[in-house]
C-alpha positions, 0 to 999 in steps of 0.5 A, a space after each residue: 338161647 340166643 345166637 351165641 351160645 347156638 353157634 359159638 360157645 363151646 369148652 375151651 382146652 388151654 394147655 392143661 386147664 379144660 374150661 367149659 365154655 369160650 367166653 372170657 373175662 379180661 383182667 382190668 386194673 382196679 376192678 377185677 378183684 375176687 368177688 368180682 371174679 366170682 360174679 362173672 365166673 357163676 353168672 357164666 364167664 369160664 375164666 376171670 383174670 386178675 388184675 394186671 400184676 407187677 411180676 416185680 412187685 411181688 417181692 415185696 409181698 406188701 398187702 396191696 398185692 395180697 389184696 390183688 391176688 386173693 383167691 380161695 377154693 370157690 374160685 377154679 381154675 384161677 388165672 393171674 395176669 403178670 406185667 414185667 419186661 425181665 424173664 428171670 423176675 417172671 421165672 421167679 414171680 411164677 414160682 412164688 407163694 402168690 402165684 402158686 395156686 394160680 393154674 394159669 399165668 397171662 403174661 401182658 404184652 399188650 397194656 398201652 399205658 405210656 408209664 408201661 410202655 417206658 418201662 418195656 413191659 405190655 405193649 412194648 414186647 410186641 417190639 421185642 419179640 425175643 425177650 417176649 419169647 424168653 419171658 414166655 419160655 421162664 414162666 413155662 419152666 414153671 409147669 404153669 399153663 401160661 398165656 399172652 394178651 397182646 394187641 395188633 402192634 404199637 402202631 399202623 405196622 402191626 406184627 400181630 401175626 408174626 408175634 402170635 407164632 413166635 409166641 406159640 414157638 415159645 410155649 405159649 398155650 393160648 394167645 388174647 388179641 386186642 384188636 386195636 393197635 397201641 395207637 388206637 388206645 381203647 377207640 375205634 373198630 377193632 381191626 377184625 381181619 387182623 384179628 383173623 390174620 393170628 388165628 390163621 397162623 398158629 394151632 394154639 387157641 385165639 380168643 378176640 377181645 375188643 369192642 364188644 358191648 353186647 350179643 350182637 358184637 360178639 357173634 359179629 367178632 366170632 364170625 369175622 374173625 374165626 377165634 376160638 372165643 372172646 373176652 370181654 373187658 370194660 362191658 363185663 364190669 359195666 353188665 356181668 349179667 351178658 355172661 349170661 347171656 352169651 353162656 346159655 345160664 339163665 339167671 333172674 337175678 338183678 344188678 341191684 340183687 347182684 351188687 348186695 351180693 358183692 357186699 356180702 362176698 367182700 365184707 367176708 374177704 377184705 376190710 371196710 375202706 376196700 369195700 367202699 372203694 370197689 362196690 361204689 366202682 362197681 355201682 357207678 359202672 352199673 348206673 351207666 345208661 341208666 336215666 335218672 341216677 346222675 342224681 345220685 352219684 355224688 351221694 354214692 361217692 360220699 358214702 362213709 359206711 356200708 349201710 349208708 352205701 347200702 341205702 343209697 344203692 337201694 334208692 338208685 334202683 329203686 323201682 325195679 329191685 326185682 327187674 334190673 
């Protein structure tokens, strides 16, 4: 067992919702679908979100949005991410069909696209800390366990500390912080001591997210920080196997073994055209560092059908389909 899981994994309490273990997968915009969700929670992440989600949008109930937040039994306790600015759409969302059988609600206030920042949502709260608080207070009415992801603030006068305790006032059960400021986008150091600044200042759990690309990185963000557990964002997509690693649970399995997998789970869920467009993601992320595959990434993207695209999968990983 390596570092991590020695030192630092544990359960997690959240609220209501008991976790077995402090290692997190992030909602990521576009690819934390349900079958990606299920790879990560069995290869050892305790929690999946979904995909970011307009508290707004769910009124329209449309098939994109059924898409986004598809779950079924396999997947628990389940956890969707809402973006919005107004704390009666969020009481609302909270209280829909789509929401309902989801045990916890993560509201984003820490998305820095500059469309989402216009609009007041993620980031933006962090300089309205009262309508922050009201939105949390909404969703709260709605006998969800309800968590916040932010970032350290908008720019260098970051109020990371300030707004975590302003959010537990409001009910918030659990706080995710990014540790780079809206600025800084997704480069550069997260600013640890800040990271660690929250976690001094509220009693409800602290979970560190950013820059963490391996073991090493996340024992490095445990002990600088004194979180109470990390979740991991880009690298999770890119290697879901470090779920693994960090949790303990030992797995001989592949990436090459793992995309198959995918296949099967998605052709069971969801329609050839989403098939197609998440597995080449997902493949492409997997060949990342991997020499000799730029090669196939044009072929990858061509692919019109699964077989084909189970044909050109096979080829990139070719010589260890039994090894990585």
């Amino acid at each position: 067992m390596g570092k991590f899981f020695r030192k630092y994994y544990k359960p997690l309490k959240i609220g209501s919702v008991t976790l077995d273990g402090n290692v997190l997968m992030a909602p990521l915009a576009g690819y934390t679908c349900f079958p990606f969700r299920l790879m990560a929670r069995r290869l050892g992440a305790a929690l999946a979100f979904t995909e970011m989600t307009s508290a707004n949008g769910l009124k329209y109930r449309d098939e994109a949005t059924r898409k986004l937040l598809f779950t079924n039994d396999f997947e628990e306790p389940k956890a969707v991410q809402l973006l919005g600015a107004e704390p009666n759409i969020f009481e609302h969302a909270c209280r829909s069909g789509f929401v309902e059988p989801f045990d916890i609600v993560d509201i984003n206030m820490g998305c820095p696209v500059p469309n989402v920042i216009k609009s007041g949502e993620g980031c933006a709260l962090m300089s309205k800390p009262d309508t922050a608080a009201r939105i949390i207070e909404a969703c709260k009415r709605s006998g969800k366990t309800v968590t916040v992801k932010c970032r350290l603030g908008l720019s260098d006068s970051e109020n990371a500390a300030e707004f975590a305790k302003i959010c537990e006032n409001a009910g918030a059960d659990m706080i995710t912080v990014h540790g780079r400021t809206r600025n800084m986008m997704y480069s550069g150091a997260p600013l640890y001591e800040r990271i660690a600044e929250v976690k001094s200042v509220v009693s409800i759990p602290v979970i560190a997210n950013g820059g963490i690309f391996s073991e090493e990185s996340a024992v490095e963000m445990m002990s600088r920080t004194g979180a109470d557990g990390v979740m991991l964002a880009r690298y999770g997509f890119e290697n879901p196997l470090i779920f693994s690693e960090l949790s303990g649970k030992t797995t001989g399995e592949t990436k090459y073994e793992l995309l198959l997998e995918q296949i099967d789970i998605t052709q069971k869920y969801f329609d050839e055209t989403f098939l197609l467009s998440y597995i080449k993601k997902l493949t492409s992320y997997f060949m990342k560092k991997k020499p000799g595959t730029k090669q196939f990434r044009q072929e990858l993207y061509r692919c019109g059908e699964v077989g084909e695209l189970k044909r050109v999968i096979g080829e990139i990983f070719a010589e260890n389909r039994g090894g990585g």
